[in-house]
N, C-alpha and C positions, 0 to 999 in steps of 0.2 A: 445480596445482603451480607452473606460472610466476609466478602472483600470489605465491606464499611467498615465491617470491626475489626477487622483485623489488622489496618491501616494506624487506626489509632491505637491500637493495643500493641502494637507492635515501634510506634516513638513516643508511649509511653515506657518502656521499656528503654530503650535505648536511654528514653531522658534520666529515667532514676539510675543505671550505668554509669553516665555522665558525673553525676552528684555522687553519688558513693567511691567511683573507684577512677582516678585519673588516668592509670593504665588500660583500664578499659575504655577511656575515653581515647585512649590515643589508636590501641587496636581498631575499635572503630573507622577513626579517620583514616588509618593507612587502609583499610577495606576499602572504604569512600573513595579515597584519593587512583585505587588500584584501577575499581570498575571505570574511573572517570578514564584512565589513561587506557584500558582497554577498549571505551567507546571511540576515545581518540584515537586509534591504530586503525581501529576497522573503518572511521573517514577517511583517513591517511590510503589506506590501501584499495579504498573504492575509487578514490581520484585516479589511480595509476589504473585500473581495472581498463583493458584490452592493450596498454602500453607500453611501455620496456620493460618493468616488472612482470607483466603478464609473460609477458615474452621468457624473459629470465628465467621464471618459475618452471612455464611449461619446458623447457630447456632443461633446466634441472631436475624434474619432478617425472619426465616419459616416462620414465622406468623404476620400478622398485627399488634398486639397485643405489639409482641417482638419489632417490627422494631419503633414504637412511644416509648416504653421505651426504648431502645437503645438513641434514639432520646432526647428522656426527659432527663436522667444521664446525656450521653456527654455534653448537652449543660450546665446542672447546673452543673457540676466539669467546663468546659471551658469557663463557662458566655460568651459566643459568636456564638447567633444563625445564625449568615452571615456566624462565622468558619466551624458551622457545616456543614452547609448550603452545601458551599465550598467547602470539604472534602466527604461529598456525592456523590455531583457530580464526586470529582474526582473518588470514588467508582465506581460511576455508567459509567462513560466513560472507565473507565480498565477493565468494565466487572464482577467486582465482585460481585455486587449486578445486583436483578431485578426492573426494574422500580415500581412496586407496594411494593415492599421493599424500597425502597430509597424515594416516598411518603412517609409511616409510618414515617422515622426517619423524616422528615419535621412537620409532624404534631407533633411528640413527640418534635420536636425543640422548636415549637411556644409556647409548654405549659414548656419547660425547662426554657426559656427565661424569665418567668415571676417569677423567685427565682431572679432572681438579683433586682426587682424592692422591693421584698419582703428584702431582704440583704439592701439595702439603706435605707427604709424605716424604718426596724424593728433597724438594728446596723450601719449603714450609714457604712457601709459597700462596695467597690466596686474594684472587681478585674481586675488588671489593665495586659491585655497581651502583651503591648508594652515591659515589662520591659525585658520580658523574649526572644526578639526579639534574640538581639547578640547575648546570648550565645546560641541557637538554631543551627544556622546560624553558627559559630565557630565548633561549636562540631559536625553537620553535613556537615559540606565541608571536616573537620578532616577522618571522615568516607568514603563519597562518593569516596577516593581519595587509597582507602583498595580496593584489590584483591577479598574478599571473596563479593559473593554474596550478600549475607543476610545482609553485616554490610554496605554494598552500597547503599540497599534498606533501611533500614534504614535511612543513611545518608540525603539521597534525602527527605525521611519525613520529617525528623528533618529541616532540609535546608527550605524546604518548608514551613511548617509552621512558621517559622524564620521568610521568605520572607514575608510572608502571615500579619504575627503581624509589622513586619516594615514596611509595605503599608500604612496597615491601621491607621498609628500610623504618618506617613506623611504627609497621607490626611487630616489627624483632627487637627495635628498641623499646617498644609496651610491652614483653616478656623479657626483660633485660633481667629483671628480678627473679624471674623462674629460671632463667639460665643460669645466675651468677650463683644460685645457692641448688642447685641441681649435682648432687654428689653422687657419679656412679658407682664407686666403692662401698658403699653404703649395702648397694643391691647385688651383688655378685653372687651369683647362682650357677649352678653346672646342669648338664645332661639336658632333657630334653625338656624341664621345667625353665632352664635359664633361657634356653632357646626362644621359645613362645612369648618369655616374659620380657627379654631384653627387645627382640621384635617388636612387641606390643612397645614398648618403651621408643624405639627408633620411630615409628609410626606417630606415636603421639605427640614427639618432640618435634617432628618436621611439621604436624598438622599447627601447632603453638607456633612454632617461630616461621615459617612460610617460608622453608629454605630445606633444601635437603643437604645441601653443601653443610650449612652451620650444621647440621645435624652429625653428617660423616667428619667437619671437623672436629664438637665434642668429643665424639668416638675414638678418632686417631691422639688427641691431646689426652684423653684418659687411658689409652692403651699402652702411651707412649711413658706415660707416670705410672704404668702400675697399678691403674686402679680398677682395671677391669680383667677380665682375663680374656683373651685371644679368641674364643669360644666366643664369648659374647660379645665383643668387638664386630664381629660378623653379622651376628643377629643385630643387632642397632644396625647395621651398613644394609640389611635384607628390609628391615622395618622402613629406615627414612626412601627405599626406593617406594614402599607400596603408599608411603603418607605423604610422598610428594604430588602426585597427581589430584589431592586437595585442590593446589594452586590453579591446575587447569580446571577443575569442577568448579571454581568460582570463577574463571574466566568465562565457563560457558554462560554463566548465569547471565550475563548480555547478550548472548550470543543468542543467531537465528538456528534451525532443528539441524544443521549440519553440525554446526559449532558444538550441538549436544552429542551429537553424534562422536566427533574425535575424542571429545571429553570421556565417554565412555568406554572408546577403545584402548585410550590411556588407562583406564583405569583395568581394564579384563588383561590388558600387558601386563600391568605389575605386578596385578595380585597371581596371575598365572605364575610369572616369573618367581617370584616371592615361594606362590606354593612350590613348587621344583627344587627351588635353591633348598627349604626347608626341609623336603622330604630327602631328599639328595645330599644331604651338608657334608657324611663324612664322605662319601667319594669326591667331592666339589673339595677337601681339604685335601685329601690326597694329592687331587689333581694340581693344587696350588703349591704343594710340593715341590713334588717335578716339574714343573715353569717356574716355580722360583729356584730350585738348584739349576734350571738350564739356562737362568737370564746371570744368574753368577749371584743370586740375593742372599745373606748371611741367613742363617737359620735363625739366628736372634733378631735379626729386621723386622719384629711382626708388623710394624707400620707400612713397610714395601707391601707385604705377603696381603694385609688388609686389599691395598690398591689391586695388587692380582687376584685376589676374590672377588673385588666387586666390579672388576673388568669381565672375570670370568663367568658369573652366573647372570652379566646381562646382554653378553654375545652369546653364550646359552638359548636363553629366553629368546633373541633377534632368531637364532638361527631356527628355535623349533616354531615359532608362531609366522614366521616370512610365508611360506604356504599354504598357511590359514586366512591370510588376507580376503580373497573372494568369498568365503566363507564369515568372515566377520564381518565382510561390507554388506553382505545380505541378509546376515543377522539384524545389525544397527538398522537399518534402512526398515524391517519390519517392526524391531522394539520404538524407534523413537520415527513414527511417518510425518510427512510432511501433514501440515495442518487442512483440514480439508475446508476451504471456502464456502461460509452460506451463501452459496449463489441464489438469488430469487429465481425460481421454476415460474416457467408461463402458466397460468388457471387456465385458459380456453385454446391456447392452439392445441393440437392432438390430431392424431390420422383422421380418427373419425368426423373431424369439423371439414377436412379434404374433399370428404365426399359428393357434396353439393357445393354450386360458387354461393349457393346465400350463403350457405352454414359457415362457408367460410370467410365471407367478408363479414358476418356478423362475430367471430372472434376475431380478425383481423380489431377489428374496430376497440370490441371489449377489452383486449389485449392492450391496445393504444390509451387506452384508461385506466387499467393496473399501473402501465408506464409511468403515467402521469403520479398517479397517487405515491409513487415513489419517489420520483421527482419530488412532488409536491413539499413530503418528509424533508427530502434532502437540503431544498433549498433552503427552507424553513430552519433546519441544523445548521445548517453554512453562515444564516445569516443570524442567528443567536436567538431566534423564536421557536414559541411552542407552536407546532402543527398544530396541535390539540386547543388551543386558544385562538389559533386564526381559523380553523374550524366550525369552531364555537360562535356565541353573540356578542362576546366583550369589541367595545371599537378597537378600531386598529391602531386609532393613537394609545388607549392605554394597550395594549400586547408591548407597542412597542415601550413603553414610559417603563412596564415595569422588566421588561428584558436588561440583562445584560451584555459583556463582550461575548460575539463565540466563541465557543471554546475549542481549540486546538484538538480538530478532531483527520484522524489519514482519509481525506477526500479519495484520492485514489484509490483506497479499498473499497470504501463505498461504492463509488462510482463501477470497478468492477464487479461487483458481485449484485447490485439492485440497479444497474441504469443499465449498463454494456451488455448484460448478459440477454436480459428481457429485448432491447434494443436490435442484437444479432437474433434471438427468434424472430421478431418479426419480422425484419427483412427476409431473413429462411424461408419462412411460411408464404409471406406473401408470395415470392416468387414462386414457389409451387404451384400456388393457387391461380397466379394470373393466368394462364393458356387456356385455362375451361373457364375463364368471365369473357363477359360483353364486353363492350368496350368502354360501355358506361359504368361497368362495376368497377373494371378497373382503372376510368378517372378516380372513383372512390377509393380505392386501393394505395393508387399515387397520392392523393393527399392524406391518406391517414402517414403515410410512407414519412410522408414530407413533417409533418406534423411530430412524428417522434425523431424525427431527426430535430427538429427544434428544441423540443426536450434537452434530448442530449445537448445541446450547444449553449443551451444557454444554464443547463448543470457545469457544464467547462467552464462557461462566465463566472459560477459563482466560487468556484476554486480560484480565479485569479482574483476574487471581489474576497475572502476570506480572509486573506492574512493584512490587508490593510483595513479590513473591518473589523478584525480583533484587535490592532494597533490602535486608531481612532477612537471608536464608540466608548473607549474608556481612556481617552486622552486630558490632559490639562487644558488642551484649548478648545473651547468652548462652542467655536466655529465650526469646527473640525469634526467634533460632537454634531453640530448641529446638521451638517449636510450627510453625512455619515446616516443618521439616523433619518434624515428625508430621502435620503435612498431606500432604506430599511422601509418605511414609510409605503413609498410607491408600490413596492416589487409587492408589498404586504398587502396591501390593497387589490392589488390585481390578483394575486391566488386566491384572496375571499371572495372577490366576484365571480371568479371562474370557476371556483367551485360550486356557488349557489347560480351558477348555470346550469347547473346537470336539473334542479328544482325549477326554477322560471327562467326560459332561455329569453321567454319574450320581455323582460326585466329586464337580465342583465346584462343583453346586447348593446342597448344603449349605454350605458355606465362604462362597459367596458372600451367603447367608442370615444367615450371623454376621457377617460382614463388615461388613452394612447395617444389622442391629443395633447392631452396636458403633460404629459412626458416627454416629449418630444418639443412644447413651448419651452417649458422649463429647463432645456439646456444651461448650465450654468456659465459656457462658452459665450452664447448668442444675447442673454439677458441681462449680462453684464455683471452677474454675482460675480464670479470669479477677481473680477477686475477692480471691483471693491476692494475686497477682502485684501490681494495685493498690493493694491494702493495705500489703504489704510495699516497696511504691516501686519493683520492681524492673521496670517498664517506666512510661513513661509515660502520659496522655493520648491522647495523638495514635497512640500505639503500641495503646493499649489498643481503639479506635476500627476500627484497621486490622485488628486482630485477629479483631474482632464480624463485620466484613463478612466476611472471605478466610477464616474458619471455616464460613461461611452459603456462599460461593462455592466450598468445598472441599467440603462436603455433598452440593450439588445435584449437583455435579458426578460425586461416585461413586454418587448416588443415579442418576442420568438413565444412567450408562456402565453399571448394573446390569440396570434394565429393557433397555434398547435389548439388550446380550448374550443375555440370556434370551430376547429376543420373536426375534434373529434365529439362534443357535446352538444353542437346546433343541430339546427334542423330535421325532419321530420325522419329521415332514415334512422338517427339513434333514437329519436324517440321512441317509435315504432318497433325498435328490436326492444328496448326495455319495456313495453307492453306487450306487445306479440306476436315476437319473433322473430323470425328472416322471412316467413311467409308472406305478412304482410309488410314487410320492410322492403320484398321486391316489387310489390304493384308501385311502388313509390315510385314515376319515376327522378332520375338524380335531376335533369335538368330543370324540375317544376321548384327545387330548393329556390328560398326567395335568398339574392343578394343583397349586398352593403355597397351602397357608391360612397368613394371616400377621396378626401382632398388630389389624390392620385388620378383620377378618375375609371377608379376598377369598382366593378357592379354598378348595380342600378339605385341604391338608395333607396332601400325597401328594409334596410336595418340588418340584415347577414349577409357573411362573404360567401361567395360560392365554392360549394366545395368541388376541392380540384384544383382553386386557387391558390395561388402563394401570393402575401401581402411585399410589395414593390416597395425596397428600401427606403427608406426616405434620403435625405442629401447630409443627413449628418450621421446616420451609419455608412456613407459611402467615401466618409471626409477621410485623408490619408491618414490622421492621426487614429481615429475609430479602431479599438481595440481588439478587434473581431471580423475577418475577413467576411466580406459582400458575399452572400451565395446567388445565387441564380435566382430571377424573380418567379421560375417557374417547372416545378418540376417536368413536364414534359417537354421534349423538343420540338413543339408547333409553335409556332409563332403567336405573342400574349393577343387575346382575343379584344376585340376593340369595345369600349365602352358601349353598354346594351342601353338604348332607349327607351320611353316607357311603354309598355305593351298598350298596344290597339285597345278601343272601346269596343271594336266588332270583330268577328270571326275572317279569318284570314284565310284562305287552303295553300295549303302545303306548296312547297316548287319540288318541279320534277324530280330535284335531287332528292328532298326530303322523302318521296314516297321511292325511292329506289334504293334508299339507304333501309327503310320499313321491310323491302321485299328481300332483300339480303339477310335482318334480319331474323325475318319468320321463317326464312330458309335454314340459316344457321341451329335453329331452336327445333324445327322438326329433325333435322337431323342430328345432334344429339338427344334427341329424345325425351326432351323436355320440353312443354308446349309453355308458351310466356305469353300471359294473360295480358303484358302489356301492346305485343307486336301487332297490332293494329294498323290501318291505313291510317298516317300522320294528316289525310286531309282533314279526318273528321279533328273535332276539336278535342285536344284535350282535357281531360278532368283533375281537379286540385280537390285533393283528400283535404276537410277541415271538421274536424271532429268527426261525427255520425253522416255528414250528409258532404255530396260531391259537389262542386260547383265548376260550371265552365269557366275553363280559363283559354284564351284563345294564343296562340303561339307566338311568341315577342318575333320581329324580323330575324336579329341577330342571329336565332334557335335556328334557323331555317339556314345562315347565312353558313350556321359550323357545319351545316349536316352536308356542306359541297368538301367538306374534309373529314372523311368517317376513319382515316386511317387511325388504327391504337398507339395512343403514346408509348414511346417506348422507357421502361424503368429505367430511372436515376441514383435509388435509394439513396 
């Protein structure tokens, strides 16, 4: 809620700035222009990340030593310790450098920074980086706009830096007015009140014009007229070091929790440094004495003498904080931590569910249902709807009529912390769990297994279905519009059904069986839409293209949300755990679950798939263009069990195998020490739990034909 208003309350502000003050309009935009060119560096430097830059850096950076001259060069070749500052950071947030590395080049800054003072004083001398703004900026948009890698990363440097010197080159020209009528003479103060207050003044100046350089050159151009006295020359020269590290504090302000990190240690450098110099000053003059009577400086020089004070008290500062390093990288690291991920925690795995194989295949299972409802969320976000309306009763065409594009949301974070995380426990668990199941728990195991692996996959579909359904769904072409939102359509459909599965499975098995049908008709390839719309001009190429894929990604995806529902929502074993419990969810057993025969010819045509099953690709998820690699049609490695006939009118007995697979395991069960109400002799007939009363159900051949292969599948996840 405070972010809502703060948003608006915060360009309203800016807009009445605009209207009243043009310098403020312009300060502004060099801010604007600055962060823009800082985001462009830290593209720039992620392109080269493991490359010859990485290379470079770590090469320069091993050692403390390197990382301050590093530091020291860049800033005298680019007179701009805020650039380097800047550029650091971008370093340090792409990963290329380590924080105790990008320290070093800070400190190596603060002493590079002090040849410009030495350049003005000595040849008045001052390099100016605005100039070289545009063509930067030219020549890397020329680039960034190039195919190849490397001349792209580049570009975005170049670009960046561009941005970076046109900022700061707007900021200083929107205080042009507070600089040109800024009279130090006015303020000349002594003793330990001028100290504080010319400081305070150097600090404020640098924080205004975004330049510590302009700052030390006001200082040395009024020192040099007379208008200041020598004393306070210094305090400006102490001030503009502590008010330069502004620059980097607004660099971090892009940056990721390292980026904050250097920013702060720039900042504990200068003010430490600053404190020292201050407490320190007359010995710090003394000392600038004697090096300037041993370099041969006139005693009247005070512009020289400036440059050796502010050489001196910032190889000072380098020399007493270099030691302190391990100690302010474990400072930083505790003040600013990395950000801690809402990862989703499983509700029902836990040791205690270990303990028995029901307890445990019944959170196996429950578990695989949290997944889902994640999922559910996610896909629903990806594809620009309310969970909370496809949920609900409204139809599915209005959900979608009053949806719009979605919105531009980091799938990847999601995805790690609500799909990945939940998805690696239960692989975990499960496998704990399978050694102490039957063999029949854990075919159940393997298909919930299989089942959240769908999940997750066809969550990855909808990341690739995202960024061409936020283009589209709010396109000009109308077409475009149109198949876009019958994708949205379908996938929308099918998570209503599958959700009011969990309430009437024996409803929404059928629906969901048309469902998968008619998505799989409706190929846009096969039916000839595509070929329309081509012919008639009314989308393009490139349209036509995007189309092929995100119809193959809109597929998979209701195809995988279909099985994964069925394997974890149907049949009598979840029902029975959401009544009551694993107790009676074991006398079930898994084989008596009624299947689905389907155009493939897998099940029996009794209206559900059997669990255990994986549904067999069809011929246009297996087509080369199909966006989404084929997986296995069967989690186990047995060979797919051949189409089951329809069970006998009369009672059958068992074959030999069948009752020797029974005596294996009533053997197995007494000796762990659980007796199982189901391990019966397979001749008599078995019984099919339907509401309150049993009914015989006699044993299909097929049943009889798996029980000559009793070996456990072995895990796939």
């Amino acid at each position: 809620m405070l972010r809502r208003i703060i948003l608006p309350v915060m360009l309203a502000v800016l807009a009445w700035g605009f209207w009243v003050s043009p310098e403020f309009k312009e300060i502004a935009a060099g801010v604007a222009i600055f962060l823009f060119g800082m985001m462009a560096l830290e593209q720039g430097f992620k392109t080269f990340s493991g490359g010859v830059l990485a290379r470079l850096l770590n090469a320069c950076t091993d050692k403390v030593w390197k990382s301050q001259a590093f530091g020291f060069v860049s800033t005298a070749i680019m007179q701009s310790s805020s650039l380097v500052s800047v550029i650091t950071i971008s370093f340090l947030s792409a990963g290329l450098i380590a924080l105790p590395a990008g320290i070093g080049i800070i400190f190596g800054a603060n002493i590079g920074t002090t040849t410009g003072a030495w350049l003005v004083a000595g040849i008045g001398l001052k390099v100016k980086i605005s100039i070289y703004a545009m063509p930067l900026i030219v020549f890397g948009v020329v680039l960034v706009f190039q195919q190849a890698k490397t001349l792209k990363g580049v570009g975005y440097i170049l670009a960046g830096v561009g941005f970076l010197f046109l900022g700061i080159h707007y900021m200083k020209t929107g205080f042009q007015s507070f600089q040109d009528g800024f009279d130090l003479a006015r303020y000349s103060l002594t003793g330990i009140t001028g100290l504080l207050t010319y400081t305070g003044i150097g600090v404020l100046a640098t924080v205004i014009m975004q330049s510590s350089h302009a700052t030390l050159i006001l200082g040395i151009t009024a020192l040099a007229a007379g208008q200041i006295s020598y004393e306070n020359s210094l305090a400006i020269a102490i001030g503009a070091n502590v008010g330069t590290t502004i620059t980097a504090i607004l660099g971090a302000m892009s940056a990721n929790v390292t980026g904050k990190r250097l920013a702060a240690a720039h900042l504990i450098f200068n003010v430490i440094t600053g404190l020292i110099a201050i407490l320190f000053i007359n010995f710090m003059v003394q000392a600038v004495e004697m090096i300037s009577s041993g370099l041969g400086i006139a005693p009247e020089n005070y512009t020289l003498k400036f440059a050796v004070f502010h050489t001196l008290f910032n190889t000072i500062g380098v020399a007493i904080m270099t030691p302190f390093i391990p100690r302010l990288v474990t400072f930083l690291e505790r003040a600013f931590p990395e950000r801690a991920l809402l990862v989703t925690e499983p509700y029902f795995l836990n040791e205690a569910a270990l303990a028995l194989p029901d307890t445990a295949m019944m959170a196996i299972v429950r578990e695989a249902g949290h997944l889902y409802d994640n999922a559910f969320d996610f896909i629903a976000t990806g594809l620009g709807l309310s969970s909370t309306a496809l949920r609900g009763e409204e139809a599915v065409k209005d959900v979608i009529a009053e949806a719009g594009p979605p919105e531009d949301i980091d799938i990847d974070d999601l995805y790690a912390r609500r799909i990945k995380s939940l998805l690696g426990a239960i692989l975990e668990f499960a496998t704990r769990a399978q050694p102490m199941m039957t063999p029949k728990q854990t075919r159940l195991v393997l298909s919930v297994r299989a089942a959240a692996r769908d999940i997750s996959q066809a969550v990855k579909d909808v990341k690739h279905l995202n960024k061409n359904m936020r283009e589209y769904t709010g396109s000009e072409t109308a077409e475009m519009r149109t198949q876009y939102n019958t994708m949205r359509q379908k996938i929308a459909r099918i998570l209503r059904e599958t959700e009011l599965m969990r309430h009437d499975p024996a409803v929404t098995g059928g629906k969901l069986k048309k469902l998968r049908k008619k998505m799989e008709a409706d190929d846009i390839l096969e039916n000839g839409t595509l070929d329309e719309l081509v012919n008639a001009g009314l989308i393009s190429q490139r349209q036509a293209s995007s189309l092929i894929h995100d119809s193959g990604y809109a597929n998979n995806i209701g195809l995988r949300l279909i099985h994964a529902g069925r394997s974890i929502f149907r049949g009598k074993i979840y029902d029975l755990m959401q009544e009551t419990g694993a107790a009676a969810a074991a006398d079930v057993e898994i084989d008596e679950i009624e299947v689905e025969g389907d155009e493939n010819g897998n099940g029996n045509g009794n209206g559900d798939m059997e669990i255990g099953e994986r549904p067999v690709p069809s011929e246009k998820m297996l087509e080369p263009d199909s966006p989404v690699e084929p997986e296995a049609a069967s989690v186990s490695e047995e060979p797919p069990a051949a189409p089951k006939p329809k069970p006998a009118k009369r009672k059958k007995p068992a074959t030999a195998a069948a009752k020797a697979v029974a005596a294996r395991s009533t053997k197995a069960s007494t000796t762990t020490g659980k007796p199982k109400a189901s391990a019966k002799p397979k001749a008599a007939a078995k019984t099919k739990t339907t509401g309150k009363t049993k009914v015989a159900k006699p044993k299909a051949a097929s049943k009889a034909k798996r029980a000559d292969h009793p070996a456990q599948p072995k895990s796939r996840g």
